[in-house]
C-alpha positions as CSV (number, residue, x, y, z in Angstrom):
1,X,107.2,115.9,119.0
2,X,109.4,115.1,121.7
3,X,111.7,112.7,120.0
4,X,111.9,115.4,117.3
5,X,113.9,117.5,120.1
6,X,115.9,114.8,121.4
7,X,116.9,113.8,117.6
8,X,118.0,117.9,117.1
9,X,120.1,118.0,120.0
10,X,121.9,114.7,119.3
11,X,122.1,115.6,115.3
12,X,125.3,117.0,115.7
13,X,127.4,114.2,117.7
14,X,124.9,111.6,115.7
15,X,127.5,110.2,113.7
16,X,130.2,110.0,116.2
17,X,128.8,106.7,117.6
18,X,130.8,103.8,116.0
19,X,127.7,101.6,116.3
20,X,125.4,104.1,114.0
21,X,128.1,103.8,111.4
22,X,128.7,99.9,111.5
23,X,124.8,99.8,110.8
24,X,124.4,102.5,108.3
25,X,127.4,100.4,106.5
26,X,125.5,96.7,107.0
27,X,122.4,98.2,105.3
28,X,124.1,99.9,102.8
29,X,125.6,96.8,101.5
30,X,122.5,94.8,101.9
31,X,120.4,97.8,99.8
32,X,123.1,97.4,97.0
33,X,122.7,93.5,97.4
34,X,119.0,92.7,96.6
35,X,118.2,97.0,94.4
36,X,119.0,97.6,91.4
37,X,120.3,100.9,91.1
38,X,121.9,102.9,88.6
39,X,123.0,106.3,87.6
40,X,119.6,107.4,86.7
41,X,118.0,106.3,90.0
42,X,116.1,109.0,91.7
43,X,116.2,108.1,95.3
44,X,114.4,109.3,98.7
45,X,115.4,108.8,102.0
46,X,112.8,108.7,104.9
47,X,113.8,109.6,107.8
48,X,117.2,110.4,107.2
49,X,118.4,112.0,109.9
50,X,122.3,112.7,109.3
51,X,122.0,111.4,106.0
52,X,124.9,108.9,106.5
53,X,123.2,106.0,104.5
54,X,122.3,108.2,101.1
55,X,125.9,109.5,101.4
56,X,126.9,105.8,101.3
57,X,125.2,105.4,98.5
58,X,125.3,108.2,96.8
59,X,128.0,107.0,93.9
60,X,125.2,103.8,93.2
61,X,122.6,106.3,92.1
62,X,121.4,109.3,89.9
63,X,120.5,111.8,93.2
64,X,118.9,111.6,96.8
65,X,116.6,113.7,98.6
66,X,116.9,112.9,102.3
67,X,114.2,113.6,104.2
68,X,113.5,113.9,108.2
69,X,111.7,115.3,110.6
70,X,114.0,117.0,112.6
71,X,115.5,120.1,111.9
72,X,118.6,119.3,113.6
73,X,118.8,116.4,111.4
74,X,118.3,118.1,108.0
75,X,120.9,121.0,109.0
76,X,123.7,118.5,109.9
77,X,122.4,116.3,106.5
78,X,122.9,119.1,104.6
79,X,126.6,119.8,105.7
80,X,127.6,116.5,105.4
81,X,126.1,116.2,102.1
82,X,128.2,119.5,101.3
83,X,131.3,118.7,102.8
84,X,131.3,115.2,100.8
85,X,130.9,117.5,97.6
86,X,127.8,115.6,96.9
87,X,125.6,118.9,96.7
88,X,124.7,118.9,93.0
89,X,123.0,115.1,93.5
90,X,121.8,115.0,97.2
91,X,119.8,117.6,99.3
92,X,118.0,117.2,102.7
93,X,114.8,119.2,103.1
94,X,113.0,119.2,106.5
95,X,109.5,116.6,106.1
96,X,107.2,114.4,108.1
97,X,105.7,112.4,104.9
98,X,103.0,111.4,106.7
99,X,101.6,114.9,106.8
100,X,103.7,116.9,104.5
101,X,103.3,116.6,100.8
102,X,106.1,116.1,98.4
103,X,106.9,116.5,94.7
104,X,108.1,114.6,92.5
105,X,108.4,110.6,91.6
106,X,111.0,108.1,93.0
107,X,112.1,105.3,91.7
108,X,113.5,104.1,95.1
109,X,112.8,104.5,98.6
110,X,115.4,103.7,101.6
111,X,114.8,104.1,105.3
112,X,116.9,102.6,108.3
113,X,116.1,102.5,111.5
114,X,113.1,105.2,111.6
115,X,109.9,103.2,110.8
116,X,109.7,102.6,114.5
117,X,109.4,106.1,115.3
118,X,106.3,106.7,113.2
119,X,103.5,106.3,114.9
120,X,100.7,106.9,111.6
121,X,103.0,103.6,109.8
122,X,100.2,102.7,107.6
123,X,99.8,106.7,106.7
124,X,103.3,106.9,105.9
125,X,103.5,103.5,103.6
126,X,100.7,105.0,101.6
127,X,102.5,108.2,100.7
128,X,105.5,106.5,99.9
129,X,103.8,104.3,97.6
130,X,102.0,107.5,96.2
131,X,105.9,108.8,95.5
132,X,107.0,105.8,93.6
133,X,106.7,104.9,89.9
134,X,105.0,101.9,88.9
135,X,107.5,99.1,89.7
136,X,109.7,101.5,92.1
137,X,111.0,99.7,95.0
138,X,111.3,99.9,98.7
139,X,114.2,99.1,101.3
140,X,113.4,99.6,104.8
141,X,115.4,98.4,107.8
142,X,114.3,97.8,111.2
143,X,113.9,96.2,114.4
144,X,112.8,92.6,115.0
145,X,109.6,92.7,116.6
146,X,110.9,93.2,120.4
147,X,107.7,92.3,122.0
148,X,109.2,93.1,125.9
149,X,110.1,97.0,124.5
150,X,114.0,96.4,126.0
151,X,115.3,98.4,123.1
152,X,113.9,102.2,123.9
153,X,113.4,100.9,127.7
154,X,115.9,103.8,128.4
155,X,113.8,106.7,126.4
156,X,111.1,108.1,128.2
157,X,109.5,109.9,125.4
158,X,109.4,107.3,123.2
159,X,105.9,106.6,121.8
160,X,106.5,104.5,118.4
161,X,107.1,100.6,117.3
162,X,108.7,97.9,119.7
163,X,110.0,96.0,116.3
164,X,108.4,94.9,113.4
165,X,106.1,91.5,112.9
166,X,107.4,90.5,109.6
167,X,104.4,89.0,108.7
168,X,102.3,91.9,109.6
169,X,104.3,94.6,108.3
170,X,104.0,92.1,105.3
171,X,99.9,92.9,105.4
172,X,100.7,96.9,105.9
173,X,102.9,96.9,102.9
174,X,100.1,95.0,100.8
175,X,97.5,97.3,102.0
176,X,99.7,100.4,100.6
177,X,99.6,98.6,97.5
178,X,103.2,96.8,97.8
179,X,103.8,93.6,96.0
180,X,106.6,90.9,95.9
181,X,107.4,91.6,99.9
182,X,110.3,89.9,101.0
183,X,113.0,90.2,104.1
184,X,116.6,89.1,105.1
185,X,118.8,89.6,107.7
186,X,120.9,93.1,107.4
187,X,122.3,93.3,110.9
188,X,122.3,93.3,114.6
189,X,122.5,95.8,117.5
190,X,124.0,95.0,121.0
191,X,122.3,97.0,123.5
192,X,121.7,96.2,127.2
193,X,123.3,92.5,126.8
194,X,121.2,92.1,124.3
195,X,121.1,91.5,120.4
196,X,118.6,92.8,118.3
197,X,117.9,92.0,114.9
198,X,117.6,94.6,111.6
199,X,116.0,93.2,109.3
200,X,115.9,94.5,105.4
201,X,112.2,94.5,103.6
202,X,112.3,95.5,100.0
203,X,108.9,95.7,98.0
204,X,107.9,96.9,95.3
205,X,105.1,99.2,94.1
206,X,102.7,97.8,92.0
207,X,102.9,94.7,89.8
């Protein structure tokens, strides 16, 4: 609950950061890469926040709903989406999936950058799967598994994922009833003279 508040103050200034964009754009590109998408895809975004990536990708589908936990998030999501005159295909609406319940059926799923935060992850991949079609498919990007927690050393509230273990987010995503799993390289963050990987997992449900 904690992070919530930290991510409704910072929703506002969120996009100002040159390094959020540069990722939100790397993902993007790798989502358009390895997904087919068209103009009747239905897409959902989990954990949104400014809804920067959707908006990026607005033009390769049918409509988006963005979702996040954060009000701040959803609020700022929502302008953005409006001010990009995107508001008859995209909305935001405030959601935690892993305990709110939502309507409808996807044919794709994107997320960057929030699996870490969820601490219920297998919860989470199982209503995601429950929201796709049959053969509807996933596109998550994360952290490399960073095993000393240097990433969120700085953030005392944090209480999520230090990186993913490809292979055993690779036995989460089966359990949730994911097949044909697969990962490549999206990006990289520089943070404390570091580099950290993002990876990009598509699956898809079913099959």
């Amino acid at each position: 609950m904690h992070e919530h508040r930290r991510f409704d103050d910072e929703a506002a200034t969120w996009d100002d950061d040159p390094g959020h964009e540069a990722r939100q754009v790397a993902v993007a590109r790798a989502i358009e890469e390895v997904v087919d998408l068209g103009s009747g895809t239905r897409a959902l975004d989990v954990g949104g926040g400014t809804g920067r990536l959707s908006i990026l990708l607005a033009d390769r589908v049918g409509s988006v709903v963005v979702t996040d936990p954060s009000a701040g998030m959803v609020q700022v999501a929502q302008e953005r989406i409006e001010a990009a005159g995107l508001g008859d295909r995209l909305r935001a609406v405030r959601a935690d999936l892993t305990t709110d319940p939502l309507e409808g059926t996807y044919d794709v799923v994107w997320s960057s950058m929030a699996l870490h935060h969820v601490r219920d992850l297998d919860g989470l991949l199982r209503a995601v799967s429950d929201l796709l079609g049959d053969g509807g498919r996933l596109a998550v990007a994360d952290l490399e598994e960073d095993r000393d927690g240097v990433f969120h050393a700085g953030k005392v509230d944090f209480d999520g994922h230090h990186g993913f273990d490809r292979e055993r987010l690779t036995e989460q995503l089966t359990r949730a009833g994911f097949t044909e799993v697969g990962f490549l390289d999206a990006t990289t963050i520089e943070k404390e003279g570091r580099e950290f990987g993002v990876f990009l997992c598509t699956a898809t449900k079913g099959g």
